[in-house]
C-alpha positions as CSV (number, residue, x, y, z in Angstrom):
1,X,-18.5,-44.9,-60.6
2,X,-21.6,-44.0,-58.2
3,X,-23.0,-40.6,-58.5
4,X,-23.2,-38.2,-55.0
5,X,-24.9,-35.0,-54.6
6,X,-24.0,-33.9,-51.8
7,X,-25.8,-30.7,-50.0
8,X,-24.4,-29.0,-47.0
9,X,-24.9,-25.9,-45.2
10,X,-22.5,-23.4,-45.4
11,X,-21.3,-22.3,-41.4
12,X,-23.0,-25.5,-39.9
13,X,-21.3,-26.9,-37.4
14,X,-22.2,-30.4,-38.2
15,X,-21.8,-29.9,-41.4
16,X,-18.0,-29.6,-41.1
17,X,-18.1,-33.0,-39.2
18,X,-19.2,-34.6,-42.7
19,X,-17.3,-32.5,-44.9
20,X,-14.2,-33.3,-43.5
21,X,-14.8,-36.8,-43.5
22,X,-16.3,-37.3,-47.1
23,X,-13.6,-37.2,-49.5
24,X,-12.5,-40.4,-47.6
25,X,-15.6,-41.6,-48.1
26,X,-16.3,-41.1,-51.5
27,X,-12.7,-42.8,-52.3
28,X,-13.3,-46.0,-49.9
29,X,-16.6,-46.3,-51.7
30,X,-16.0,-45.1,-55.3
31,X,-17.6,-41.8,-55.4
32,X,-17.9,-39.1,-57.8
33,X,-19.6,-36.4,-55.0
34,X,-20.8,-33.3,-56.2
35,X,-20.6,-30.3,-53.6
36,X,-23.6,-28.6,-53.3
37,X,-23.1,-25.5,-50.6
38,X,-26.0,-23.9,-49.7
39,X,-27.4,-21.2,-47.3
40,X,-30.1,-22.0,-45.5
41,X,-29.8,-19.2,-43.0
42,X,-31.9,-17.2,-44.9
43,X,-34.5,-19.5,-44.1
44,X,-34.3,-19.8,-41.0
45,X,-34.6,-16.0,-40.5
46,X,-37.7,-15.6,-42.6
47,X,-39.1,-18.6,-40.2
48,X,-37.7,-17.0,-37.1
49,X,-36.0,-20.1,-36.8
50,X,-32.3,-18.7,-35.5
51,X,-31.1,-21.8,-34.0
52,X,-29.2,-21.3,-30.3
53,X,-30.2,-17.7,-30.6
54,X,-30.4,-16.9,-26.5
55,X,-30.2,-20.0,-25.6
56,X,-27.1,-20.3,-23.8
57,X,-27.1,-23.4,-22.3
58,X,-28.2,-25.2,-25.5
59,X,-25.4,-23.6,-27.6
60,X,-22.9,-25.3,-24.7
61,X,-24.3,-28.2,-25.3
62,X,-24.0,-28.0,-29.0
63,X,-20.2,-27.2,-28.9
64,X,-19.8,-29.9,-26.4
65,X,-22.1,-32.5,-28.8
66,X,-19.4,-31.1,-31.4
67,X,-16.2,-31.7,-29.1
68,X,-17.1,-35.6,-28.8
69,X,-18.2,-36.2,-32.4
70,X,-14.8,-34.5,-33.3
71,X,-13.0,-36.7,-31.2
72,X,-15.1,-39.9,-32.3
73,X,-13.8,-39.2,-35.7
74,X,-10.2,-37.8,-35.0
75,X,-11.1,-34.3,-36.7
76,X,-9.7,-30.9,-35.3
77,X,-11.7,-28.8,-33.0
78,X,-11.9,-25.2,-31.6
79,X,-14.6,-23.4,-30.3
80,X,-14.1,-20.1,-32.3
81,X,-15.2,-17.0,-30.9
82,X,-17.8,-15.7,-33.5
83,X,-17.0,-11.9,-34.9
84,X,-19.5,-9.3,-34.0
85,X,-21.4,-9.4,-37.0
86,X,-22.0,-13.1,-36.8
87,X,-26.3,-12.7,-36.7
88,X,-25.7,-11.3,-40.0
89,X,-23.2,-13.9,-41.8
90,X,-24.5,-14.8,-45.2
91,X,-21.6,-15.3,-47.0
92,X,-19.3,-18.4,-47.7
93,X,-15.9,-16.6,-46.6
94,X,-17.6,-15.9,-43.2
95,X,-18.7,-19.4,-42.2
96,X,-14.5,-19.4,-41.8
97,X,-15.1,-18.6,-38.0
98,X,-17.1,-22.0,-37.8
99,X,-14.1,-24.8,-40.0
């Protein structure tokens, strides 16, 4: 069986279109993924890279991008409203407000 490391962001928005789709994946093409979470929020801060940060009418967009490619694939989506202390969510239970 073929070997898959698979990395994903923890809380990305596309990421949850390919994590939902890949344990079909890996069994229609015989598989054996390894899920590698990762944060790379902390990154992205130390870059000042904070994507759709004041940018409203890019993080529409986004969450419209996200509506189609949802319905493209037949996955479940909801635009959540993100808690208050979203600019600071670093940990894996938190990215709950984004699956």
């Amino acid at each position: 069986m073929a070997k898959l490391d698979f990395w994903y962001s923890i809380g990305s928005t596309y990421s949850y279109l390919t994590v939902m789709r890949m344990g079909d994946y890996a069994r229609d093409n015989g598989l054996d993924v390894t899920w590698r979470p990762f944060d790379v929020r902390h990154i992205m801060v130390a870059q000042k890279n904070i994507p759709f940060r004041d940018k409203p009418v890019k993080t529409a967009y986004m969450w419209r991008d996200m509506e189609r490619r949802a319905e493209l694939y037949g996955l479940p989506i909801r635009v959540p409203r993100p808690p208050i202390r979203f600019r600071t969510c670093r940990w894996p239970t938190e990215s709950r407000y984004w699956a």
